[in-house]
Structures are given as structure tokens and as C-alpha cells.
N, C-alpha and C positions, 0 to 999 in steps of 0.2 A: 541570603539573609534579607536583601532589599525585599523579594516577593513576601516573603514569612512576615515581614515585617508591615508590609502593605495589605495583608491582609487582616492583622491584628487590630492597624490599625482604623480602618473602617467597621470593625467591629466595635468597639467605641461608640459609632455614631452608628450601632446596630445592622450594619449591613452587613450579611455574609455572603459567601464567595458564590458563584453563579450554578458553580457546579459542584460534585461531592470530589473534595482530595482522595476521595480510598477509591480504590480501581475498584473494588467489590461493588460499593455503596454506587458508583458512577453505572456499573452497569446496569444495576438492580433500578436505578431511574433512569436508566434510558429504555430497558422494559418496558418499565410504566407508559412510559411514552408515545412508544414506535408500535406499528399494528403488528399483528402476533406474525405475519408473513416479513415486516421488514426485517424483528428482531432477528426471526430465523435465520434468514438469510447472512446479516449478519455476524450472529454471535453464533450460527450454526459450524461444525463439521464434518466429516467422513465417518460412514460410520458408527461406532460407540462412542468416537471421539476420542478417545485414548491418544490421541497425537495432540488436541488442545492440552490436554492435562498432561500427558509428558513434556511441552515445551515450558509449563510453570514449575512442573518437582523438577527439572535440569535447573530450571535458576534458584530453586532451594538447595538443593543438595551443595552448591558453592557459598561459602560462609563468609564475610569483609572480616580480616583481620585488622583491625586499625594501631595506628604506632600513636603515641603520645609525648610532649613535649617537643612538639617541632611548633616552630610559627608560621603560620598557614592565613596571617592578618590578610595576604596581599596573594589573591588567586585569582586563576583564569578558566572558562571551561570550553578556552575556542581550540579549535584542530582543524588542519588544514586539509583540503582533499582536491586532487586534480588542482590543485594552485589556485585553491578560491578556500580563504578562510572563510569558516562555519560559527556561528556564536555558541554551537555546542558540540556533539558528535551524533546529531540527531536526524531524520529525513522525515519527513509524512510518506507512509508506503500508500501505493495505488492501491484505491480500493474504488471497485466499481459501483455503479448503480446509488451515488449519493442521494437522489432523488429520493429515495427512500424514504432518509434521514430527515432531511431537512430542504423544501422549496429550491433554497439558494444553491444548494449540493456543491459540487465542484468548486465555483463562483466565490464561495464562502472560504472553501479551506484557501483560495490562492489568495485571497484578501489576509486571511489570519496568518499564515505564512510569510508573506511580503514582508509584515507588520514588525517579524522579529528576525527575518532573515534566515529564516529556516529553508531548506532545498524540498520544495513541494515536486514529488514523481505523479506527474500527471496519468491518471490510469487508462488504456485501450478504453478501457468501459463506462467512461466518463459518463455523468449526463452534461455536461457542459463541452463546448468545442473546447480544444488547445488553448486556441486565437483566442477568445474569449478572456479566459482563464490569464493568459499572459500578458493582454492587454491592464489587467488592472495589478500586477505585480512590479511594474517596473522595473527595473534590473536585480531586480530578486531571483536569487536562482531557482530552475525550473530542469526536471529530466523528465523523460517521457517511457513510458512501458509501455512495451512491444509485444504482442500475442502474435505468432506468425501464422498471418494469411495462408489458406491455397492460392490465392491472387497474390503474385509475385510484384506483380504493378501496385496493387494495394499496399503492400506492404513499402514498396519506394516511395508512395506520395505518403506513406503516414511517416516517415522521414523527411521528407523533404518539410514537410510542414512542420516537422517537429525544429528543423533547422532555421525554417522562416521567421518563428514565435521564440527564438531566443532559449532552445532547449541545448543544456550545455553535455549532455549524453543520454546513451538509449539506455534501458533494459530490458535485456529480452529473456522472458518470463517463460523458461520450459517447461514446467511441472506442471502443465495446466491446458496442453496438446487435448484433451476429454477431461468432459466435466467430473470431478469424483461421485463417489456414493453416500451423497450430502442428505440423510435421515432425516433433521428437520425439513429441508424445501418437500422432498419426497412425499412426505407426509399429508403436508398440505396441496401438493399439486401445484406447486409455486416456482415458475424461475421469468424474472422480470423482463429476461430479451425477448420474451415470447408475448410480451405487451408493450412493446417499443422502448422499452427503459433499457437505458446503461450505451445503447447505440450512438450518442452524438456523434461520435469519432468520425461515426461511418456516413451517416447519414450527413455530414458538415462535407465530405472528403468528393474533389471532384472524377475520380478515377468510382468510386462505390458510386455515385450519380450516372455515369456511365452505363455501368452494372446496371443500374436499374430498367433500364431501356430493354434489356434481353428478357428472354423467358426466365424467370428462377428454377435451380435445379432441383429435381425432385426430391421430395423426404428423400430419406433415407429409409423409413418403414412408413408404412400407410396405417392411418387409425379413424377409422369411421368418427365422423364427428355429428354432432348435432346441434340444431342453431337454439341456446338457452339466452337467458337473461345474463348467466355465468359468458358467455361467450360474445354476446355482444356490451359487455361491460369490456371485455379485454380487448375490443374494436375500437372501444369507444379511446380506451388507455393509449393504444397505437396511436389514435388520430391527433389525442394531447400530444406526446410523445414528439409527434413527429412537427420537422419546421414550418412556417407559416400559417397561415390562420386555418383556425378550425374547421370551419364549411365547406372552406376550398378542400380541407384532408379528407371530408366527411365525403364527398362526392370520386376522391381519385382512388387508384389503387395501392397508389406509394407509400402509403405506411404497411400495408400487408408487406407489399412489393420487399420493404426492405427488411421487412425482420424476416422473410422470406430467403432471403439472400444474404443476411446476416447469418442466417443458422447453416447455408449448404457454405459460407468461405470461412467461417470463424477461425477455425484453427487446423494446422498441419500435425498428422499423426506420424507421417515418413519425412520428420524434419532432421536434419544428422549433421554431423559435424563440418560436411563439406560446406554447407548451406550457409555458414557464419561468413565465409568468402565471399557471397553475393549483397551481405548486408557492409560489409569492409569495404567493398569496393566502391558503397554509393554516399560515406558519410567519410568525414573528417571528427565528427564527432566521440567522446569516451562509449563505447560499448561496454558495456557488464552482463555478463550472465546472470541470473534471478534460478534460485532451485538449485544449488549445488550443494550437494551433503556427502558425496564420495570422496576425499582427496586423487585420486586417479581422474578424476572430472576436472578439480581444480587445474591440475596440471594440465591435463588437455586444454582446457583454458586458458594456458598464458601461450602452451605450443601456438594455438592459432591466433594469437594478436589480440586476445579480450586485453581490455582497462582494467577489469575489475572481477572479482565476483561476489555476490551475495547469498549466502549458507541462510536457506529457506526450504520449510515443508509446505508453503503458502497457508502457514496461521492454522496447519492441521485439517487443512480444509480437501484434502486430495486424498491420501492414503493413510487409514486407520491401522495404527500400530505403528506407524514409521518414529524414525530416528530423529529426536531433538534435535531444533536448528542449534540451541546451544552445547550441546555435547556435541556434533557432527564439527564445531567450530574449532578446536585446539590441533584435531588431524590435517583441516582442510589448511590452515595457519602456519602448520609448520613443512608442507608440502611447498606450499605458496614462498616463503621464504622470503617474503617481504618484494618480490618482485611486481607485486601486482597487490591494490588496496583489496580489502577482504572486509566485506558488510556482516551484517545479521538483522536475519529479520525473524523471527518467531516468538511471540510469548512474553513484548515487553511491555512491561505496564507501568514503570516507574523508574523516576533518578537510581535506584539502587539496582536495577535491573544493567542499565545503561551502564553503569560502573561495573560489573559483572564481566558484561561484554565486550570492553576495551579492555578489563583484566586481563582475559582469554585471548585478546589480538586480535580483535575487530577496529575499525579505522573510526566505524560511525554505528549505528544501528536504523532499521525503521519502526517508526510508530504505528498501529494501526488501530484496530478495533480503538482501544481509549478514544482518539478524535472524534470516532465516529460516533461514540456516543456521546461524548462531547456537544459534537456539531446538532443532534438531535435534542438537544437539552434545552442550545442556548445557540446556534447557528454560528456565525462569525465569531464574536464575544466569546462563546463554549470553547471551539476549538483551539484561539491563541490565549485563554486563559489554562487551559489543557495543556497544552506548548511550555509557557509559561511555569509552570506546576513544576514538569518534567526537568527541564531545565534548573529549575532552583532547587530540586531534590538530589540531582546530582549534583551541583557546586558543593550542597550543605554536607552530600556522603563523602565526596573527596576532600572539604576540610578534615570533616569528623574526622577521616581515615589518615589524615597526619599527609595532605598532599597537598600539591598546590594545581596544579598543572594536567591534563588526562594524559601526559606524554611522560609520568613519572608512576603511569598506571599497569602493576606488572603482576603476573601470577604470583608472586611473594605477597602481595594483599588478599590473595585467598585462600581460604582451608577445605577442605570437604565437609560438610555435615556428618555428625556423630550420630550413627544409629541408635 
């Protein structure tokens, strides 16, 4: 009520809100905005994309029953996870390649996050380092997602730093071992690591520094190239891209170098269940799994010592036709047995989404695309007004719904939709 209320009343004195309230109208200006390769990237999918549009009809098809005559004057919408209360049940999901969006990229969401307390997941594919990012958070919570290396040392120093900068757990994101069959990027011939963007991680990490001193390993297929205007533009992007000053990049090899060696260690395709033991053994930190939609996975997951899992199709962006992160969520929930917290991430775009998802027996959810366009709108300001939104739409749904509390939030508040 206080946000609704604060933005009524600046309205008054003619000022409206920075960005659009309706998830539609937010994306439909962040278009406008963003050049036709960031949108894509973006707002793109796998595909037909029928896995974006199935993780929005999964959260139609569930309807808020609300009860009435209870008193609901005096509410709360905090929840508690890993023993660090949350001011709502919300995360910023890792999304790479901010730079896109907006200058500040990274920089911005961890400033706008700090701001309300929200737990910002630092993404592998930042354009901003860690260190950076957590330096201006202060004891604001922070997790870190994990793509797992071929480089097995890679993969320990992006823990150890993640444990350095104050990250209070990993996730490690398996749906995403090969890039999907993303139709927008395709189209236009677009993916940003292949012009130094979304690399900081790497390029900041002294174990990938290393790396760089060796030969890089060969494509994987050979493609005759030719030297265009188009191709020394995308040199030129590398040389921004990469750390320290321009001239000095203009004259080295190290930005080829490393998107070079970014694309042969990106990600393990023979990564298995044994392999979570080698990351257990090097952290003290919450582990979560990212990409779990079988319950027989879930449970594999608590057998080897995971914290956590998070019920993700990674936002539809991997495999066209797959199963709603929120329908994959009631099986994986009641396998899990409450032994282990249970996230969602897929297709949410509002407080009533967020109320859906904890109906269903999610602990929290992540946010994704919305910030992003958010942050493209209006940078810092965009993304914790975004935040902010989110948050005051779920308080205003679990009043309305006759609740006080997300801990009094049960599948008895929802129906099916009527055909």
C-alpha cells in the first residue's frame, strides 16, 4: 500500500512512475529502447518459443481464491531462506551480458538490490567482475552462478572468489551445458561472447589469465572468414570489452585471445552427478542446483548433499516445447519433502505470479527478464523501482487473498482455471 500509495501520490505533482507497471507495456518499452540484437537476445527463445509462452499459460491456468472478512491491517512479506531473512520471497536471476541493457549492466542491478535487500545471483556471464558488484552492496546478500568449466581450476577459482566477495551460495546452472536453438540470435547472426561481452568473470579470474599465455584450443569447426567492416567492428567490440585501456587492447592479442578461450572452456557436456563431489569438497558454501524439472533429479539432489534446487527451463531459452517451470513445481515439491528449499524460476512477471509460486511450495522465486528491462529503461532507478513494484503487488495479492504472512500461503488459495 505504502508503494501504491507513493506513487499516487507524486502523481499530483504530475510525476509518473519511471517505468510501465504492466509487464506487457514494460517490455513493449524496453524494445523501443534496446537495439534489435539486444532485444533478441533478451526477450529471445528456443525455437518457436512455445516453452516462453508455456511458462506464462502454467501461471494462468492457476486462479487466487481469496477468503474475505479476515484482518489483514498488520502484514508481513518477509521469508526466511538459508537463515537470512529476505524482505520478500524474491531473487534477481542471473542474466548475462547486462551490457546490452544498459552501460552500468551488472553495477546497477547490485546497487538496486542492496538498496531493498533483495539477494542479487551474480551471473558467470556478467559484464561486470564479482568484486566489483559486491564491493558496492555491502552486506546485502549476494549468490553466484556457476556454468561448469572444462577447466576444473577454473571452475575452483570462480569459487573461491565467489567466497572472497561475500557470496552466501553457488548455483550451478545445468540446462545450459550447449547453447539452445535461440531463432532470434540465429537470425541475425548475433551472440555477444563472440565480441567480448558477458566475459568479465573470465577475463577478471587469475587462473583464465593463466590460460591466456597458452595456444587457444582449436574451433571446433573451421569457417572461412573474411576481413569486413562487419568483422572489424566486432574487433573493435572485443578491444572495448576487454580490461584496460583501449590502445594498449588495440595493439595485443588478449581480447581475441580470450573470447578465443572463452568459447573452447565455456561449458562441460560430460558433466554427471559424480562431478557435484569435486564442487562439495572445495566450498563450505549453500549449493543449489538451477534446471531441475524431473522430481527423480530433485531427489538426486538432496541424495548428493545439494542446499537447494531451483525448478527452471532457463526462461524457455533452451529447449522448445519443454515443461513449465511452474507445473514441473508441485512434483518436484512433494518428492523434496521439504528437506531441501525449492526455488522457481520461469515466467514471472508480477506480485501475483510470486503468490502462485509459494502457493505451489516454492520457498522464493527469481526475477528475470522484467529487470532487464527495467534496467534498459531507467538503469539503477528502473531496476529497484521494478523490485519495488514486484514486491508491493504481492503484499497488496496476499492481503486481498485474506492473508497476512507468505508462510500462510497454501494450495487451498488456488483453483484451476475454467475452460
Amino acid at each position: 500500500m505504502q508503494r501504491q500509495a507513493e506513487v499516487y501520490a507524486r502523481g499530483v505533482a504530475g510525476t509518473k512512475p519511471l517505468i510501465p507497471t504492466d509487464p506487457r507495456r514494460l517490455e513493449e518499452a524496453a524494445r523501443a529502447r534496446l537495439r534489435p540484437e539486444a532485444y533478441a537476445y533478451v526477450a529471445g527463445g528456443a525455437g518457436s518459443e512455445t516453452t516462453i509462452d508455456a511458462n506464462r499459460a502454467a501461471f494462468e491456468r492457476q486462479r487466487i481464491v481469496p477468503r474475505v472478512l479476515r484482518d489483514v491491517s498488520a502484514r508481513t512479506t518477509s521469508v526466511e531462506l538459508f537463515g537470512r531473512m529476505l524482505p520478500a520471497p524474491i531473487l534477481t536471476a542471473p542474466v548475462g551480458v547486462l551490457e546490452l541493457a544498459h552501460r552500468d549492466a551488472d553495477l546497477a542491478v547490485a546497487r538496486a538490490t542492496a538498496a531493498l535487500g533483495v539477494p542479487m545471483i551474480f551471473s558467470n556471464q556478467a559484464s561486470v567482475p564479482m568484486e566489483t558488484c559486491a564491493a558496492a552492496m555491502g552486506s546485502s546478500p549476494r549468490w553466484f552462478q556457476l556454468y561448469w568449466s572444462k577447466n576444473n581450476d577454473l571452475v575452483a577459482s570462480f569459487v573461491r572468489r565467489a567466497e572472497a566477495c561475500g557470496c552466501e551460495a553457488i548455483v550451478v546452472t545445468l540446462d545450459t551445458t550447449m547453447l539452445g536453438w535461440r531463432t532470434r540470435d540465429l537470425d541475425l547472426a548475433y551472440l555477444p561472447f563472440l565480441r567480448g561481452k558477458g566475459i568479465a568473470q573470465y577475463t577478471s579470474d587469475p587462473v583464465f589469465g593463466t590460460m591466456l599465455a597458452a595456444e587457444p584450443p582449436a574451433p571446433a569447426a573451421t569457417v572461412k572468414r573474411r576481413v569486413t567492416l562487419h568483422s572489424l567492428g566486432a574487433l573493435l567490440q572485443m578491444t572495448r570489452a576487454y580490461p584496460g585501456g583501449f590502445f594498449a587492447n588495440l595493439r595485443s592479442k588478449a581480447p581475441l585471445g580470450a573470447v578465443q578461450h572463452f568459447v573452447g572452456t565455456y561449458s562441460r557436456t560430460n558433466l554427471t552427478w559424480e562431478d557435484l563431489r569435486f564442487l562439495r569438497e572445495r566450498t563450505k558454501l549453500k549449493i543449489l542446483l538451477k534446471g531441475i524439472l524431473h522430481p527423480d533429479d530433485a531427489r538426486r539432489a538432496v541424495d548428493h548433499g545439494m542446499d537447494g534446487v531451483i525448478v527452471s527451463n532457463h526462461g524457455g531459452r533452451q529447449i522448445d516445447g519443454e515443461i513449465a517451470s511452474l507445473d514441473a513445481l508441485p512434483a518436484i515439491v512433494s518428492e523434496v519433502q521439504g528437506r531441501i528449499p525449492v526455488l522457481l524460476d520461469g515466467g514471472v512477471r508480477g506480485g501475483a505470479d510470486v503468490f502462485k509460486a509459494v502457493a505451489l511450495g516454492a520457498r522464493a522465486v527469481l526475477v528475470g527478464r522484467p529487470y532487464v528491462y527495467a534496467l534498459a529503461l531507467a538503469g539503477e532507478d528502473g531496476v529497484r523501482e521494478l523490485l519495488r513494484n514486484v514486491i508491493a503487488e504481492f503484499d497488496l495479492t496476499l492481503g486481498l487473498a485474506g492473508l497476512r504472512d507468505p508462510r500462510e500461503i497454501t494450495t487451498e488459495a488456488l483453483a484451476p482455471a475454467r475452460s
